[in-house]
DSSP file (Angstrom, degrees, kcal/mol; ACC not computed):
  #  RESIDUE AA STRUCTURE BP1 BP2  ACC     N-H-->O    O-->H-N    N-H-->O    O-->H-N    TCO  KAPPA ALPHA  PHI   PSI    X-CA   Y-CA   Z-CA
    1    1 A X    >>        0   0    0      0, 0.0     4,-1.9     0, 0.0     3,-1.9   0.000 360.0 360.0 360.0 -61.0  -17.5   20.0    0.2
    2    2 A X  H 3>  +     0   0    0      1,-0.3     4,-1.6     2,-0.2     5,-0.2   0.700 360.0  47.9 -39.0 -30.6  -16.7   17.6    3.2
    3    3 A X  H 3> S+     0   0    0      2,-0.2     4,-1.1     3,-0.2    -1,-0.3   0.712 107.9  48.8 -86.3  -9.7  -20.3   16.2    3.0
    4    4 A X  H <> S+     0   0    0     -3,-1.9     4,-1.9     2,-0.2     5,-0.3   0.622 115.1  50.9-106.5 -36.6  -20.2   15.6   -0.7
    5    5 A X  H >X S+     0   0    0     -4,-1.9     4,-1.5     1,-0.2     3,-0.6   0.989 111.6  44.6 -66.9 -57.4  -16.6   13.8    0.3
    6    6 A X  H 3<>S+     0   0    0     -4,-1.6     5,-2.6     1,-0.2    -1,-0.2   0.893 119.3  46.1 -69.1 -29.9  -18.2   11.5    3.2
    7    7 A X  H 3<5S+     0   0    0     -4,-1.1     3,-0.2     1,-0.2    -1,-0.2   0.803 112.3  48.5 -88.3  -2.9  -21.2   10.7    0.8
    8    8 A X  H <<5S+     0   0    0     -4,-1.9    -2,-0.2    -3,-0.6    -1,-0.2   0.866 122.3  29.8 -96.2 -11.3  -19.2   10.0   -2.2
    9    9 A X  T  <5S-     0   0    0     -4,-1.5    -1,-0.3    -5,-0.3    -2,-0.2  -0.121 114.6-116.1-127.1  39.0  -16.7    7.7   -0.9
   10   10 A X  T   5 +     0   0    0     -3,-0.2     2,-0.4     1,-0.2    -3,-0.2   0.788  56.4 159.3  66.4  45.5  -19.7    6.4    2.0
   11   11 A X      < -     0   0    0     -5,-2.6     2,-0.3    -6,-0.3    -1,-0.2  -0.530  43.1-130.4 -83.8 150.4  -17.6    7.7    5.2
   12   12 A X        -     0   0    0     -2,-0.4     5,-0.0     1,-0.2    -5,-0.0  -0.879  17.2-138.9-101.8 154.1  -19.5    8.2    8.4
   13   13 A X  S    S+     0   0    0     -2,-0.3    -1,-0.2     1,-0.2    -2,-0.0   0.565  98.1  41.6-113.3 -19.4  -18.5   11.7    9.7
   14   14 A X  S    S+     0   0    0     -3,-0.1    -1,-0.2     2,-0.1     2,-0.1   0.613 105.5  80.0-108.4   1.1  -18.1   10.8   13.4
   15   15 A X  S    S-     0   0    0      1,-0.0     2,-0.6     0, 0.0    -4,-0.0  -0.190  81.9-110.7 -74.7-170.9  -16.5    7.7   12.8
   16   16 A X        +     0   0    0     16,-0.2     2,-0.4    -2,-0.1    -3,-0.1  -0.914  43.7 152.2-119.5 122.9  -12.7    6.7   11.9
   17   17 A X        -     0   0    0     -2,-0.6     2,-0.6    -6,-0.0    15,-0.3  -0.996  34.1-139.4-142.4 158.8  -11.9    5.5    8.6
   18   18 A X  E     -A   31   0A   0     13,-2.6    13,-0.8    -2,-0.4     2,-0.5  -0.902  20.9-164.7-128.3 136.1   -8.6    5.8    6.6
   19   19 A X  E     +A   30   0A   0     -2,-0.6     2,-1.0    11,-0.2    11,-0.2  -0.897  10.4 179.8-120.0 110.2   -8.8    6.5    2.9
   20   20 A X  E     +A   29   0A   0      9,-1.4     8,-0.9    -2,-0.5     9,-0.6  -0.881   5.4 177.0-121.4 125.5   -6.2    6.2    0.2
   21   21 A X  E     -A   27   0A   0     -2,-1.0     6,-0.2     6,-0.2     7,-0.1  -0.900  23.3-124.4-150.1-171.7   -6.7    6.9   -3.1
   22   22 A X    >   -     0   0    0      4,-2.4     3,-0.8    -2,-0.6     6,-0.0  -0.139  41.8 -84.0 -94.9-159.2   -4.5    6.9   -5.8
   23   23 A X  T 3  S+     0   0    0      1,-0.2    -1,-0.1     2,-0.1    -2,-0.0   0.240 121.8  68.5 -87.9  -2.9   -3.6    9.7   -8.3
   24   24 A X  T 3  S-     0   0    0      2,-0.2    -1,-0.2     3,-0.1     3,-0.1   0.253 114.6-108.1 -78.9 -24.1   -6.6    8.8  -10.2
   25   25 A X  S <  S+     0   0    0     -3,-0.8     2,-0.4     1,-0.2    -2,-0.1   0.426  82.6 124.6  82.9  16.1   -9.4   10.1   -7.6
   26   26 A X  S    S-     0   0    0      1,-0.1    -4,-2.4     2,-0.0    -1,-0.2  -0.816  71.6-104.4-109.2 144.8  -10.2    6.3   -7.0
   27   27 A X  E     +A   21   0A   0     -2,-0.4    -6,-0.2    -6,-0.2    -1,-0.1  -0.136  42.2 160.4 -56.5 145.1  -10.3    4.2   -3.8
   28   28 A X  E     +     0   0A   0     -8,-0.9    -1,-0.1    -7,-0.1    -7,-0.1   0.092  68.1   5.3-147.4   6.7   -7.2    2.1   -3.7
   29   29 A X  E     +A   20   0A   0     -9,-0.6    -9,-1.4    -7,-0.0     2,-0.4  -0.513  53.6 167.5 155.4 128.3   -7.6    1.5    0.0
   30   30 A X  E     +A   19   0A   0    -11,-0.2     2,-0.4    -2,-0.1   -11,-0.2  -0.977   3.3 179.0-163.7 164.8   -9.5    1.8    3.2
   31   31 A X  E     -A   18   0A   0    -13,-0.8   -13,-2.6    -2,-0.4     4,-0.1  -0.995  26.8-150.9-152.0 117.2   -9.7    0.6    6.8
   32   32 A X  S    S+     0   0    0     -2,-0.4   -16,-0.2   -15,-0.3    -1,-0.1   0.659  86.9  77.9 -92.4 -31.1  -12.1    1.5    9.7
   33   33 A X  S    S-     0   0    0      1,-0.1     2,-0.1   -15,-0.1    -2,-0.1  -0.275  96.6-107.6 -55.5 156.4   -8.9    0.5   12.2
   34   34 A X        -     0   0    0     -2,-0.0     2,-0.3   -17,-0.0    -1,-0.1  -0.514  39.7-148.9 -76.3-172.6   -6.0    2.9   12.6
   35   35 A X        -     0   0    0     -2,-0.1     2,-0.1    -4,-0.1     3,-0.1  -0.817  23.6-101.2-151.5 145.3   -2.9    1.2   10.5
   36   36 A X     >  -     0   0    0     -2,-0.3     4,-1.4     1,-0.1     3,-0.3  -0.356  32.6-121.2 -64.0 144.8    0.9    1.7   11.6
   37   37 A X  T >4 S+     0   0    0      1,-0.2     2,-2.0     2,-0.2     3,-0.6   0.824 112.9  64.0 -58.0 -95.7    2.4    4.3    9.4
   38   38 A X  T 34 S+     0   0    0      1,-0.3     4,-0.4     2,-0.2    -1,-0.2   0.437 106.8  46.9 -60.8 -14.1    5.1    1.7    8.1
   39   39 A X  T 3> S+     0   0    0     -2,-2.0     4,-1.9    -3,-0.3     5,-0.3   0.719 109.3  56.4 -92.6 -72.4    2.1   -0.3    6.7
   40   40 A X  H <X S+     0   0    0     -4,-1.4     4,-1.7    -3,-0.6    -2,-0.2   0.800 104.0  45.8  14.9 -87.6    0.8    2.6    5.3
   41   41 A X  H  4 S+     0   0    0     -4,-0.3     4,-0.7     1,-0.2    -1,-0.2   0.868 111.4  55.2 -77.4 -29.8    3.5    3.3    3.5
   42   42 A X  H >> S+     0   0    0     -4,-0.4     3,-1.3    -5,-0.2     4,-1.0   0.957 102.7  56.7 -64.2 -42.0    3.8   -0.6    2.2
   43   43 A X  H >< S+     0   0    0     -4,-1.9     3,-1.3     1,-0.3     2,-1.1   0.984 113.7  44.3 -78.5 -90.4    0.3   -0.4    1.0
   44   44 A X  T 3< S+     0   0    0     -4,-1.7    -1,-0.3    -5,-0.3     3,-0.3   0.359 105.2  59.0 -29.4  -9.8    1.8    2.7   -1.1
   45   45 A X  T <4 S+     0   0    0     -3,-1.3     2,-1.4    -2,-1.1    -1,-0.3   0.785 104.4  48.0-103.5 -51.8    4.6    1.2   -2.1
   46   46 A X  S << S+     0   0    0     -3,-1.3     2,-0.5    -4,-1.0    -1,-0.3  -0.655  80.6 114.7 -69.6  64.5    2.9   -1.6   -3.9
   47   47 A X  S >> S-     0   0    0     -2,-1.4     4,-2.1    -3,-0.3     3,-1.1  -0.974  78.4-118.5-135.3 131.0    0.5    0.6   -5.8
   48   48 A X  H >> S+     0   0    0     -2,-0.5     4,-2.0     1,-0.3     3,-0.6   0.824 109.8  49.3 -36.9 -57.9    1.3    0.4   -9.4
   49   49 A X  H 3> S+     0   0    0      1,-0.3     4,-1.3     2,-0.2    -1,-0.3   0.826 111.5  51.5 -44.8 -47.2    2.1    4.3   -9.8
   50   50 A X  H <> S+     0   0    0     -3,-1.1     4,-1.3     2,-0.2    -1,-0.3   0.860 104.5  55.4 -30.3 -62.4    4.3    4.1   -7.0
   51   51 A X  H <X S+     0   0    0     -4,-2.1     4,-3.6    -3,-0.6    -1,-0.2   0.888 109.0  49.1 -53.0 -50.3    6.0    1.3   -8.3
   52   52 A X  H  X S+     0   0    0     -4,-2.0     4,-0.8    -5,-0.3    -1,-0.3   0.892 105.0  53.3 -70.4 -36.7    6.6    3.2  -11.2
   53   53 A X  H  X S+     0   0    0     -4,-1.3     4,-1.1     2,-0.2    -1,-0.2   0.765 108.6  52.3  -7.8 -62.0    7.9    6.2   -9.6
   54   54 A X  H  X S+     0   0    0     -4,-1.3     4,-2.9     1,-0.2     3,-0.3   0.948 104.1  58.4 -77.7 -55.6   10.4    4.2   -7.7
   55   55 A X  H  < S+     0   0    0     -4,-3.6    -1,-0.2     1,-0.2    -2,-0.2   0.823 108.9  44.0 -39.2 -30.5   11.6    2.6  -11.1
   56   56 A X  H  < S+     0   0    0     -4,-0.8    -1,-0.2     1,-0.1    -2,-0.2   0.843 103.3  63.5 -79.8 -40.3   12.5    6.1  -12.5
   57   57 A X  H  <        0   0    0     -4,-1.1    -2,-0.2     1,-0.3    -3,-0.2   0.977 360.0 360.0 -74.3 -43.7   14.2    7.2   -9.2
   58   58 A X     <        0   0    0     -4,-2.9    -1,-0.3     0, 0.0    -2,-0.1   0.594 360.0 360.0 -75.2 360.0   17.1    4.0   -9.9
């Protein structure tokens, strides 16, 4: 399963990549740097679903 993961979304298995995807199974973000958590979570925060989420919670 982990190789079928690194070839479908094109990861190198001894390198560093960071991988978001949304609730959808689809890429919505990715980065070969590490990222602060607190961006992180801004890149999530702006993601439509999110958004919508947050709208319900007020």
């Amino acid at each position: 399963m982990r190789e079928d993961l690194l070839k479908k979304f094109e990861v190198e298995a001894d390198g560093y990549t960071l991988l978001l995807l949304g609730k959808d199974g689809l890429e919505k973000y990715r980065n070969r740097t590490a990222v602060p958590l607190e961006e992180v979570f801004k890149i999530i925060d702006q993601m439509p679903m999110r958004r919508q989420e947050m709208r319900k919670q007020d």
